[in-house]
C-alpha positions as CSV (number, residue, x, y, z in Angstrom):
1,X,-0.4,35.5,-21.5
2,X,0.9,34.3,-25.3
3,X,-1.6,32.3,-27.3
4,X,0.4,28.9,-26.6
5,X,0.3,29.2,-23.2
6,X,-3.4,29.4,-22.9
7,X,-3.2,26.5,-25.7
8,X,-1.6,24.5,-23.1
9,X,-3.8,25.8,-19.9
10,X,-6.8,24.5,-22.4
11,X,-5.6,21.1,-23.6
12,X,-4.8,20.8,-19.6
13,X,-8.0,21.6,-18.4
14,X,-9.7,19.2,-20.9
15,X,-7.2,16.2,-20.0
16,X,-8.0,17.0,-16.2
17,X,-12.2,17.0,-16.9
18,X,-11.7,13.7,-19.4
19,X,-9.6,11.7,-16.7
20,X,-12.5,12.8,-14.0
21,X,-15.4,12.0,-16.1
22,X,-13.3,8.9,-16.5
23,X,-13.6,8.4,-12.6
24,X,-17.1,9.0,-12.5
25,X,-17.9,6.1,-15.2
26,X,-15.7,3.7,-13.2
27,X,-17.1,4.6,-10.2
28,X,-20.8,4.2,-11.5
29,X,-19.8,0.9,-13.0
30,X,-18.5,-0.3,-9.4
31,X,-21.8,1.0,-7.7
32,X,-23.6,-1.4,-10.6
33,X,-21.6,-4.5,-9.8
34,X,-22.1,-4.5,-6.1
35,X,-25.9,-4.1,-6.7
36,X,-25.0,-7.3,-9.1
37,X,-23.3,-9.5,-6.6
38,X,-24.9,-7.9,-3.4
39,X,-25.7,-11.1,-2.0
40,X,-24.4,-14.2,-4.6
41,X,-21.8,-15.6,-2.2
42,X,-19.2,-13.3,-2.6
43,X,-16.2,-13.7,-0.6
44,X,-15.3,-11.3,2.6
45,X,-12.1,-10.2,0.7
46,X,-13.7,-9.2,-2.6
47,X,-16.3,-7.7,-0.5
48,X,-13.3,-5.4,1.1
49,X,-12.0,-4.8,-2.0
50,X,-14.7,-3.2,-3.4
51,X,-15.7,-0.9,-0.1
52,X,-11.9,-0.1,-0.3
53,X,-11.9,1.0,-4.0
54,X,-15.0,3.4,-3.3
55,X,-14.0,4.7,0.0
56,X,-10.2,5.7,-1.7
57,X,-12.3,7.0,-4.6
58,X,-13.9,9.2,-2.1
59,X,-11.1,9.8,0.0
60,X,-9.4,13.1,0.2
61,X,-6.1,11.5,1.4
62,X,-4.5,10.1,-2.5
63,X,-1.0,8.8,-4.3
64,X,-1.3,11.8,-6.6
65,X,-2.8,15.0,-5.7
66,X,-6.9,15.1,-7.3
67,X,-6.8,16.9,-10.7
68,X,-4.7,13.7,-11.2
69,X,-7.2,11.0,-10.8
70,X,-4.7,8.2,-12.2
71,X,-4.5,6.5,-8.8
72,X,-8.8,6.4,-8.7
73,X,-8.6,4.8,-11.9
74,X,-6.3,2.3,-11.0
75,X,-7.9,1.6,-7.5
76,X,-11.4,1.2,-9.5
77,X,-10.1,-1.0,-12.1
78,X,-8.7,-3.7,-10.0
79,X,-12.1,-3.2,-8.0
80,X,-14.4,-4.2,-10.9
81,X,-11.4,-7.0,-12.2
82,X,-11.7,-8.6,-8.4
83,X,-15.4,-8.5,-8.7
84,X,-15.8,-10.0,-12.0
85,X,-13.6,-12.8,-11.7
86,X,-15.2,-13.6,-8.2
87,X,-18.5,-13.4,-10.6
88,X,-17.0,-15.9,-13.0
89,X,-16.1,-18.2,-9.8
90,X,-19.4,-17.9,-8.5
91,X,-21.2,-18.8,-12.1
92,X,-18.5,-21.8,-12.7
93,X,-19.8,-23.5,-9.3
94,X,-23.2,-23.4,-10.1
95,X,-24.1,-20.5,-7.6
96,X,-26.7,-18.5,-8.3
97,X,-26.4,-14.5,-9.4
């Protein structure tokens, strides 16, 4: 094997183990904002959203095969954007956190 090829094995391993720790922090930050908003009047479908972002998370069935966890990301972002603005909604009409 010639030194740039395991250059480029390297720098792809470390890409692929920074995109999953990247998961992991996401999906630890989703696990805090459901305990946050467990029961503060949270709508069905923001509810669903949430569940739906963890179970694809989890899922072995994705868009792009696993060492790509692009798709988590993604799904896990618009999670915890649908979560905090139904947060800010709940705040703005005086419901209780």
């Amino acid at each position: 094997m010639s030194a740039e090829l395991k250059i480029l094995l390297v720098l792809a391993v470390l890409a692929a183990i920074a995109v999953f720790a990247l998961a992991i922090v996401l999906t630890i930050r989703l696990i805090r904002a459901r305990r946050l908003l467990k029961e503060a009047g949270v709508p069905l479908e923001h509810k669903a959203a949430y569940w739906g972002a963890l179970l694809y998370t989890i899922s072995p069935v994705d868009l792009l095969p696993d060492p790509v966890y692009l798709d988590d990301i993604g799904v896990l972002l618009l999670a915890l954007h649908v979560l905090q603005s139904s947060a800010g909604k709940t705040r703005k009409e005086g419901r209780p956190l």
